[in-house]
N, C-alpha and C positions, 0 to 999 in steps of 0.2 A: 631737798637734802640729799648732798650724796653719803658721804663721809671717809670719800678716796683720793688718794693722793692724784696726781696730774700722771707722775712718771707710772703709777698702777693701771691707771685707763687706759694710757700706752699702749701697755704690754697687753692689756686683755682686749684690745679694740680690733688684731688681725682673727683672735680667734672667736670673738661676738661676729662678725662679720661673715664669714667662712659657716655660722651658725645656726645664723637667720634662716628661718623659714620659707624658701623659698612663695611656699603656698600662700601663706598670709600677705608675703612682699607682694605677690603678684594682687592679690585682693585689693589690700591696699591700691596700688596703684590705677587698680579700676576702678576703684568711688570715686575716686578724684582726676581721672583723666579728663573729663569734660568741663572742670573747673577752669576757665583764663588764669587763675592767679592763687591758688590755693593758700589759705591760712593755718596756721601748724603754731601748735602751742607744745614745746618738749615740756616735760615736766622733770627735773631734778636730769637737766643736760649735761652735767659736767662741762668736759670741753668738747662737747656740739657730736660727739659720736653717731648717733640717728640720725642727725644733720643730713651727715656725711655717707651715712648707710642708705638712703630714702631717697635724698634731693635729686639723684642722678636716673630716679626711674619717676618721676613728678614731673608735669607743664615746666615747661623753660621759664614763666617767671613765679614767684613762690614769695610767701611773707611769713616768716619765720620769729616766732617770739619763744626764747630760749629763757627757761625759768631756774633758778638757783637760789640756794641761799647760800652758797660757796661765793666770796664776790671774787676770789681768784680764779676760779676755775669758768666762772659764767665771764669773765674779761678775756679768756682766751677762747673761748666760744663764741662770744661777739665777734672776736677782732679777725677771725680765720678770715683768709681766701677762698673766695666763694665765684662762683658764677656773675658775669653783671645782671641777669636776671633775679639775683634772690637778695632779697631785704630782710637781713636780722636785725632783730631789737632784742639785748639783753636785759631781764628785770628778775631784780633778787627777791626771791618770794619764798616766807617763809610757810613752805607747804602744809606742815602739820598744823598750822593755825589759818591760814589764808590762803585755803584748797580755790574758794568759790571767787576769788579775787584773780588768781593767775587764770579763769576760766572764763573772763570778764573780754566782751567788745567783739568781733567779728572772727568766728572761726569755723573753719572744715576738719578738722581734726585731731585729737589731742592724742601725742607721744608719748612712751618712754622706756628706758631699757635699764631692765638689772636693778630694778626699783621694787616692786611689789612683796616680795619675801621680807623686806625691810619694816612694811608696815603690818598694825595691823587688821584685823577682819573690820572693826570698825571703820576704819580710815577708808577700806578699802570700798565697804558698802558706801557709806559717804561717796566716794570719786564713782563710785554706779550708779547710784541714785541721781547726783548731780549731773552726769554729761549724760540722762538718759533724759532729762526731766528737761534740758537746753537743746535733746537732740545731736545729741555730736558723738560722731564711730571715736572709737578711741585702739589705740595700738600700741598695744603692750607688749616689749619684746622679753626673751631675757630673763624668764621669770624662775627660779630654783623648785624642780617638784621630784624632789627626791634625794637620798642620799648618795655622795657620789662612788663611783667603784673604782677598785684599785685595783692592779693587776702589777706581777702577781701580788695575789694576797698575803698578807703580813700579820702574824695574833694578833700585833698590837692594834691592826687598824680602826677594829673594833670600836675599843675606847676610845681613839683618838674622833673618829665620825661621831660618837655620841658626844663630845665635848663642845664641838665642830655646832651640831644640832641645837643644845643647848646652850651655844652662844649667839647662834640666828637668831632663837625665839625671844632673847631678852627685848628691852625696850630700845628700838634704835632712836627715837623722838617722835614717833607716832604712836604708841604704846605698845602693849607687848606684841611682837613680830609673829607671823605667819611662819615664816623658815621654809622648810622644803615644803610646806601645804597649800603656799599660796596660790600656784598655779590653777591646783582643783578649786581654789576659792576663786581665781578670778573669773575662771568659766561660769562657775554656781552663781555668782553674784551679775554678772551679765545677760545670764538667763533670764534670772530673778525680775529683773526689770524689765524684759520684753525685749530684749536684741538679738537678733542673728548673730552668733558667736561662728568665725574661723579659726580655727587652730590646728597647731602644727608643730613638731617637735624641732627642738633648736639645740641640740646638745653640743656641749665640748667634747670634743675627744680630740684626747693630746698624747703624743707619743712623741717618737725619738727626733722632728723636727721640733719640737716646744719645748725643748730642755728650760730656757730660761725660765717661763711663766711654771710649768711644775715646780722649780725649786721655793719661784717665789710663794707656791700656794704651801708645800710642804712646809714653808720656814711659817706660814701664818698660821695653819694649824696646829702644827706645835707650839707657837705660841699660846694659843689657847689652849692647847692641853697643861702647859705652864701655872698660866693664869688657873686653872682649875686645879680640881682633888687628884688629878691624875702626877705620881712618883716622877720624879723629874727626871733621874735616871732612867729612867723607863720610855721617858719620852724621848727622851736626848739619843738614846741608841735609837729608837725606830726611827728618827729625823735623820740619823747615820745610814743609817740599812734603807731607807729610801733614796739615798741621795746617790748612794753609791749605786743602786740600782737605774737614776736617771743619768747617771754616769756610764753605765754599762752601755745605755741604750737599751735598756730590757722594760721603763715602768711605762706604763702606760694607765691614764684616768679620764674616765668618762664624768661632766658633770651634767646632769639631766635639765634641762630647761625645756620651757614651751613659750611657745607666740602666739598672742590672742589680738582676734579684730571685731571687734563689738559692736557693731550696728543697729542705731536705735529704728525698732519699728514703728512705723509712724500710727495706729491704733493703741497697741500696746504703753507706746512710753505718756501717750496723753492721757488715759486712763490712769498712769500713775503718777503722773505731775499733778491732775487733778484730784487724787484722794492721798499725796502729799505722804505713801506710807510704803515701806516696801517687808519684806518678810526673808531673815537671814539664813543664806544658803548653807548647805549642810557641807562642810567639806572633809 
């Protein structure tokens, strides 16, 4: 599940990219450089972004199963221009129900970005438990672990961030949402299992070259401050006095993410496939 438009991904895919953890990228790329032909299962790809961030530091050929329950957005993920070394196959997988089915058949490692804040602590333990118990690193980019900062500061920002928060944590279709704590859960729950955790900070920071994607985020926070208890008028001006501030060239917002690479230990995770139980991490 994503739950983003195509023209959204767009716009947030130069500055996911510019993001990425370089530390993790390079991890990554070491477990699998020895691989002939490595298998990659994205989880909730949109249109193929990891793909695209990944493919070009991986073996020249690659088998790629890109998993969606978008069928528009998993149809232009399929259908990209690719390398003739790399073989995608698009399958729409409704994730909150049929985790252990997209994780099904021959794979080296399980993707994905901008996802994990979405679900929550349950879902998430689940997708640890499982790719620890199959044995499969997993790489998680993208993850929201904190609230984002604004510069300069604005009174109303305040409330606006805490509406912001309180619309993360509702139920996106996995149940209720992690929001900006996921990150600490995805390390706690990879621990938990007995994997080598890498991790790495991936933030955004956007200033006077990303006018477009700030407006777009400003315009979606206000929206939610709309949809909530927050004075309309209230909000309507501080969406004014932001905007004219990334019109200045003056605002500038950092939003905090991390990048996790999970590697099951091969002691640790058969000890826990074999007593079939694992223990929730604190986050």
């Amino acid at each position: 599940m994503t739950g983003f438009t195509a023209d959204w991904l767009a716009l947030r895919e130069p500055c996911d990219r510019r993001a990425r953890s370089a530390e993790v990228l390079d991890a990554v790329a070491a477990l699998l450089a020895d691989r002939p032909a490595p298998a990659i299962v994205d989880l909730a790809c949109g249109t193929g972004a990891t793909l695209r961030a990944l493919a070009p530091r991986l073996p020249a050929r690659q088998n790629w199963s890109l998993v969606d329950n978008d069928l528009g957005l998993l149809a232009r993920a399929a259908a990209q221009d690719v390398p003739a070394g790399l073989r995608l196959v698009g399958r729409p997988v409704d994730l909150a129900r049929d985790l252990e089915a997209a994780l099904d058949g021959p794979v080296d490692l399980v993707t994905s970005s901008a996802l994990l804040d979405l679900v929550s602590a349950e879902w998430l333990e689940r997708l640890a438990v499982e790719t620890a118990a199959r044995r499969l690193p997993v790489y998680v980019a993208l993850t929201c672990d904190g609230p984002p900062q604004l510069q300069p500061v604005d009174p109303f920002d305040a409330a606006i961030l805490a509406a912001v928060g309180d619309h993360l944590r509702r139920d996106h279709g996995f149940g209720p949402a992690l929001g900006w704590a996921a990150a600490n859960w995805a390390q706690a729950a990879s621990a938990a299992v007995g994997c080598r955790v890498v991790s790495g900070p991936s933030d955004w920071v956007l200033g006077t070259d990303d006018s477009a994607i700030q407006l777009e985020i400003l315009a979606g926070w206000a929206a939610v401050g709309r949809a909530g208890a927050l004075p309309l008028a209230d909000v309507a001006a501080w969406l004014t006095r932001r905007r004219d501030l990334v019109a200045a060239g003056r605002s500038a917002i950092r939003i905090g993410h991390r990048d996790v690479l999970a590697v099951p230990t091969t002691t640790l995770v058969s000890d826990r496939s074999q007593s079939n139980s694992t223990s929730s991490p604190s986050g």
